[in-house]
TITORTOR-717973 format. One record per residue (C-alpha): residue in three letters; y negated, x, z. Coordinates in pm, whole numbers, plus 50000, padded with zeros to 5 digits. Each point is the difference from the previous one (the first is absolute). Example, Ala and Ser with C-alpha at 12.3 -4.5 7.8 and 13.67 -1.06 7.14 Angstrom:
% TITORTOR-717973
R, Ala, 50450, 51230, 50780
R, Ser, 49656, 50137, 49934
% end
This chain:
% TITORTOR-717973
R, Unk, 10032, 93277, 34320
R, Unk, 49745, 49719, 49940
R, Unk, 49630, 50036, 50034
R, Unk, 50016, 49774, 50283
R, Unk, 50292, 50194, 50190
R, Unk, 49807, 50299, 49986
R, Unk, 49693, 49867, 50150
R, Unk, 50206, 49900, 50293
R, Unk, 50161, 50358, 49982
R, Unk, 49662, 50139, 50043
R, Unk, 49895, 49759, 50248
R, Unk, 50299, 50118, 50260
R, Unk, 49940, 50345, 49909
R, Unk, 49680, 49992, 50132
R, Unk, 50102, 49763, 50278
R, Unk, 50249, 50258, 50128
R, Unk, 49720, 50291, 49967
R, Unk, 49815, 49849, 50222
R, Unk, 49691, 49860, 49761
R, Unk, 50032, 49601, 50205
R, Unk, 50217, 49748, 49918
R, Unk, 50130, 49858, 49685
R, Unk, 49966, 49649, 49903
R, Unk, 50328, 49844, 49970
R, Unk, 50110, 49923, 49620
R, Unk, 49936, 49666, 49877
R, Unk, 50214, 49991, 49659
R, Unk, 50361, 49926, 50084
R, Unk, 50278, 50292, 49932
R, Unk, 50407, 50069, 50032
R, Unk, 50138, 50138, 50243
R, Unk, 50137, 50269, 49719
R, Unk, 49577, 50042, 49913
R, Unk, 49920, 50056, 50386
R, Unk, 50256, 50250, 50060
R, Unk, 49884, 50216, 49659
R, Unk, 49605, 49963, 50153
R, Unk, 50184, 50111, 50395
R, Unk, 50087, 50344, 49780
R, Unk, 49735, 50044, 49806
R, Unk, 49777, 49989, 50279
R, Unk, 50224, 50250, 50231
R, Unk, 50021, 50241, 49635
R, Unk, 49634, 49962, 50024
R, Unk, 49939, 50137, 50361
R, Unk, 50218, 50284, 49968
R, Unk, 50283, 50146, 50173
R, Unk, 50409, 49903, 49940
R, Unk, 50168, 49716, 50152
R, Unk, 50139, 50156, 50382
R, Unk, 50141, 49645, 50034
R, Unk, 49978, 49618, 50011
R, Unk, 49998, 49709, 50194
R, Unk, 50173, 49686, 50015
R, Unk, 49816, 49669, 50062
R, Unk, 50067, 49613, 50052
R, Unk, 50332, 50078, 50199
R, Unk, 50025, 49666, 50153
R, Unk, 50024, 49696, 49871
R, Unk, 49704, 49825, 50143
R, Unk, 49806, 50241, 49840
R, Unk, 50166, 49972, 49679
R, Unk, 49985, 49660, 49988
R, Unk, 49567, 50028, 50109
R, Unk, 49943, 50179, 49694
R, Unk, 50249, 49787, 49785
R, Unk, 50215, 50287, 49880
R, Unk, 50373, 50060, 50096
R, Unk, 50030, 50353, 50025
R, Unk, 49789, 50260, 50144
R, Unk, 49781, 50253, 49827
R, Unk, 49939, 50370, 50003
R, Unk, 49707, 50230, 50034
R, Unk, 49950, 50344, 49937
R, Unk, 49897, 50294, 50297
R, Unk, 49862, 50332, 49867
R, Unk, 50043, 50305, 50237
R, Unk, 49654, 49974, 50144
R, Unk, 50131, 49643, 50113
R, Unk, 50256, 50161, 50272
R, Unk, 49864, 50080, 50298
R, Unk, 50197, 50164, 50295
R, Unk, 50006, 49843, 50373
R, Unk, 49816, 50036, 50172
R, Unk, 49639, 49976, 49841
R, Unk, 49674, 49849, 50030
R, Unk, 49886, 49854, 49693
R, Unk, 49544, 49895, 49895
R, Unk, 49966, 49675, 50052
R, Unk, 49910, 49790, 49655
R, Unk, 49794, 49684, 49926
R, Unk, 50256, 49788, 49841
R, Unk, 50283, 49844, 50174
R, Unk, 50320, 50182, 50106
R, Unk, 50348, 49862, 50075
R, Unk, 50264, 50168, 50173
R, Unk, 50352, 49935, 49993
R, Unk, 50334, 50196, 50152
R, Unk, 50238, 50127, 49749
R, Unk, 50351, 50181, 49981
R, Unk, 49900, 50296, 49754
R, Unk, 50302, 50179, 49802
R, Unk, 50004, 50288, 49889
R, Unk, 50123, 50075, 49659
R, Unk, 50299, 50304, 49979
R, Unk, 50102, 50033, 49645
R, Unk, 49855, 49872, 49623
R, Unk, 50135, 49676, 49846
R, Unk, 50142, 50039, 49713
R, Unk, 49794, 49870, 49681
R, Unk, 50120, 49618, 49950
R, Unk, 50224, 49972, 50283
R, Unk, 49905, 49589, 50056
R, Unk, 50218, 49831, 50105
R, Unk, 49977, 50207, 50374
R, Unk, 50224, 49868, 50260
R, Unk, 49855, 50051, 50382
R, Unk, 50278, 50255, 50082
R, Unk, 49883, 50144, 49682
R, Unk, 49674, 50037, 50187
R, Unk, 50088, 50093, 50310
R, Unk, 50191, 50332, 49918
R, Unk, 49667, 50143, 49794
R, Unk, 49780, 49924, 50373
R, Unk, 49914, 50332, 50137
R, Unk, 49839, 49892, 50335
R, Unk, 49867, 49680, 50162
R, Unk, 49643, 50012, 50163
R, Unk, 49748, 49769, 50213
R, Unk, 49705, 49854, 49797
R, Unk, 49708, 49829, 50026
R, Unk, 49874, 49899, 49662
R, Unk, 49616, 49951, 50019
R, Unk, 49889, 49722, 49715
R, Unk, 49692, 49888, 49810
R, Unk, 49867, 49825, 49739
R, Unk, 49718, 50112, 49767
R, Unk, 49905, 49718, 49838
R, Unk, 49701, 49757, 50155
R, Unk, 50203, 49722, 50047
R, Unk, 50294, 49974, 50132
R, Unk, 50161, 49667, 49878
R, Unk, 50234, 50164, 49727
R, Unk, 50260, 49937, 49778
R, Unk, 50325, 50199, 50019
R, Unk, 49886, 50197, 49674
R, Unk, 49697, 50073, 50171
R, Unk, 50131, 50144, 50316
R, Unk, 50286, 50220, 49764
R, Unk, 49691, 50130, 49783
R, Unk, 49819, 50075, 50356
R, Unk, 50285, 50229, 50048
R, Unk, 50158, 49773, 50242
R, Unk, 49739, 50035, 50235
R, Unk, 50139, 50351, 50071
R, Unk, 49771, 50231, 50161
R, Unk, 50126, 50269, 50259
R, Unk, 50357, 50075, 50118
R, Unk, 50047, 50158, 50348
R, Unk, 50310, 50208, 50057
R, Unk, 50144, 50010, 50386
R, Unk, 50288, 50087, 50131
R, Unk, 50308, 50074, 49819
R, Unk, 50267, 49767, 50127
R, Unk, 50295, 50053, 49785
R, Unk, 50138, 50324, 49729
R, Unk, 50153, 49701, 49757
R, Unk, 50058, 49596, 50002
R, Unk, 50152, 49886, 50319
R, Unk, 50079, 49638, 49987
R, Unk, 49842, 49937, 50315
R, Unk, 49697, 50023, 49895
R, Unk, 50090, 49674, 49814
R, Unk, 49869, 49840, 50322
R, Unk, 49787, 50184, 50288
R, Unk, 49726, 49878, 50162
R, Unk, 49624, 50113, 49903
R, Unk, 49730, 49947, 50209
R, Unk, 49609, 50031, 49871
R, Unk, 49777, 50102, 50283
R, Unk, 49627, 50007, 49950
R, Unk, 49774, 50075, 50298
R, Unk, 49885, 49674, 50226
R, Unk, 50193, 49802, 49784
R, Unk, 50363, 49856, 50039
R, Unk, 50298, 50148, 49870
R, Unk, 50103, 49865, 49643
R, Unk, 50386, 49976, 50022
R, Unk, 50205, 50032, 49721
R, Unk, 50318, 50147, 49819
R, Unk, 50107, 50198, 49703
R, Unk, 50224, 49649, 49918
R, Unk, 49692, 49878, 49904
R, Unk, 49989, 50207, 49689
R, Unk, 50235, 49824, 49772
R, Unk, 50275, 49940, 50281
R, Unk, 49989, 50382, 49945
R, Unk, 49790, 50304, 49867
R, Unk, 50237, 50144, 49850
R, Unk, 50046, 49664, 49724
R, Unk, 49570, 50034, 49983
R, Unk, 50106, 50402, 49860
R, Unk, 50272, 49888, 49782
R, Unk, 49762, 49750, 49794
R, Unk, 49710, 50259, 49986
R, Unk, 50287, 50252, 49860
R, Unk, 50118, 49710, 49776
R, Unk, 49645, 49899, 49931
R, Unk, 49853, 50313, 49889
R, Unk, 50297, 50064, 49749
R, Unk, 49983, 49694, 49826
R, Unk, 49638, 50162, 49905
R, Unk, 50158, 50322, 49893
R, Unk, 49883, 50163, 50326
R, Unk, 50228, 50140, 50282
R, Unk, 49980, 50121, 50372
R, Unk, 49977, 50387, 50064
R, Unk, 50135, 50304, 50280
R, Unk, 49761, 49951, 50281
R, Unk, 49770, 49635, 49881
R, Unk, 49984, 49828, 50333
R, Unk, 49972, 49632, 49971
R, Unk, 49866, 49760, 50267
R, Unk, 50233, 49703, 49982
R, Unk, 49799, 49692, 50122
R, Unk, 49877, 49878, 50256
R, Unk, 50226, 49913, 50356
R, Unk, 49694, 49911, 50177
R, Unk, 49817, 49742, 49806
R, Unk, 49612, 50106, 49904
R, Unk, 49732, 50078, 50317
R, Unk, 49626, 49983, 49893
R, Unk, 49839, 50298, 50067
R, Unk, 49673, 50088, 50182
R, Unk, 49778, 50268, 49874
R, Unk, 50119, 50216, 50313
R, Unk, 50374, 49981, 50134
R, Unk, 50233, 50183, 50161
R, Unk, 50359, 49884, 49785
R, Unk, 50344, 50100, 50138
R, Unk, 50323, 49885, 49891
R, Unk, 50368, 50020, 50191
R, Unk, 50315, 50003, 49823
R, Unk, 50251, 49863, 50193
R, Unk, 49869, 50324, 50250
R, Unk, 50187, 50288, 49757
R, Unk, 49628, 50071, 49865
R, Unk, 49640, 49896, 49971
R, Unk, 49724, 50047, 49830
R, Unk, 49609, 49990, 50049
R, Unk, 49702, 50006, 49829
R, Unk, 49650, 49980, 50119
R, Unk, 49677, 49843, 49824
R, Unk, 49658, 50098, 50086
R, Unk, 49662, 49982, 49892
R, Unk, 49950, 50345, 49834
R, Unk, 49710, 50242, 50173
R, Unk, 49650, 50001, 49866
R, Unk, 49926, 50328, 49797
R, Unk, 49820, 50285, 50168
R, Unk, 50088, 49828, 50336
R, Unk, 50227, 50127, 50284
R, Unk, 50193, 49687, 50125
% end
C-alpha cells in the first residue's frame, strides 16, 4: 500500500476511535485502492467481519455519485446492536435508513461467482427488521465514490429487530416500510426500493465479494440497502421502523449522562 493510502488508513482509524474527524483525501484513487484502505482500516480496529452492508441500491443514488453499481462496507460484531437500545449521542452527523437484514445459513463455497439469486436465497437463514444508522468521518462531506467506499460506506451501527422470516420469502420482494421518528412525519417506503428487490442487492454482494477471493459465511447478517431513502438525524431521536407490520425495530439516541451524576 502507498505512503499516501496509509496516511488515509490512519486517518479513518483514528476517525472511527473517536480522536475528531478526518479530513477527506485530496489525491484521487480506484475504486479497487478504496476498497483495500475500507479493510485495512477495519484489520486495523480489530475484531472479524460479523457482516456487510450494501449501498447505492437505487438508481438515483447511483447515478449522484456517478457509479453504476452499489458498494459494500464491512460491520464488525461490536457494530450489531439488538432492538431495542438506546445508543450516546455523537458530534458528527448520523443518517438513518430502514433495511431488510438477511441472515446468512450456510458458507459459500470458495469461487462460487457466478451466484444466481435462487442460489442465494436457499443459503438465507432468517430475515430481520433493520435500521442501519450511517456516518461519515471525514470533515467534508462532498465525496467521491472512492471516498465514501474507503469511509467504509458510511457504515456505522446496525440495529437488529424483529425476526420476520426463517428463510427468503418472495414477498418480501415488495412490503411496505415505514420510518417513524418522533414529531416528525412518517418516511414511507418499500423493500422494492432496494434494487426492485433485496434479495438481487445480496446476490451482487455474494458475487461481489468472490470476485475478490472473499465469500459470505454461516450466520454474517447483511443489511441490504436502504427501502426508506436516508433521514438526517438529530443528536437525540427516538427511530422506529415497520415492516409491512410482521416486525419492527427501535433504537433510541440520547445525550449520554454526565459522570459522577445521577440523571
Amino acid at each position: 500500500m502507498e505512503t499516501a493510502s496509509r496516511d488515509v488508513v490512519q486517518r479513518l482509524v483514528k476517525a472511527r476511535q473517536g480522536e475528531g474527524l478526518a479530513a477527506r483525501p485530496v489525491a484521487p484513487f480506484s475504486l479497487d485502492e478504496a476498497y483495500a484502505i475500507q479493510s485495512e482500516t477495519l484489520a486495523a480496529l480489530g475484531e472479524s467481519l460479523g457482516g456487510y452492508k450494501v449501498g447505492l441500491t437505487t438508481s438515483a443514488a447511483q447515478h449522484a455519485m456517478g457509479t453504476s453499481e452499489p458498494i459494500a462496507g464491512g460491520l464488525r460484531s461490536r457494530d450489531f446492536m439488538q432492538s431495542p437500545v438506546r445508543i450516546d449521542s455523537v458530534s458528527y452527523q448520523r443518517f438513518a435508513e430502514a433495511e431488510l437484514i438477511v441472515e446468512i445459513g450456510e458458507d459459500f463455497p470458495v469461487g462460487s461467482a457466478p451466484l444466481s439469486e435462487s442460489d442465494i436465497a436457499r443459503r438465507i437463514s432468517g430475515l430481520f427488521a433493520g435500521i442501519e444508522l450511517c456516518a461519515s468521518r471525514y470533515d467534508d462531506d462532498d465525496v467521491t465514490v472512492a471516498q465514501l467506499v474507503a469511509d467504509n460506506s458510511n457504515a456505522e451501527l446496525l440495529i437488529v429487530g424483529s425476526r420476520l422470516a426463517s428463510g427468503w420469502d418472495e414477498r418480501f420482494s415488495d412490503i411496505p416500510v415505514n420510518l417513524y421518528c418522533k414529531g416528525r412525519d412518517p418516511v414511507r417506503g418499500s423493500t422494492a426500493a432496494v434494487l426492485g428487490n433485496p434479495l438481487r442487492s445480496v446476490t451482487w454482494l455474494a458475487n461481489w465479494l468472490a470476485r475478490c477471493g472473499q465469500r459470505l459465511t454461516r450466520g454474517q447478517l447483511v443489511a441490504s440497502g436502504s427501502a426508506t431513502g436516508i433521514t438526517d438525524l438529530e443528536s437525540e431521536e427516538e427511530i422506529l421502523a415497520d415492516f409491512g407490520g410482521l416486525g419492527s425495530v427501535s433504537v433510541t439516541i440520547a445525550r449520554a449522562p454526565l459522570k459522577g451524576r445521577d440523571e
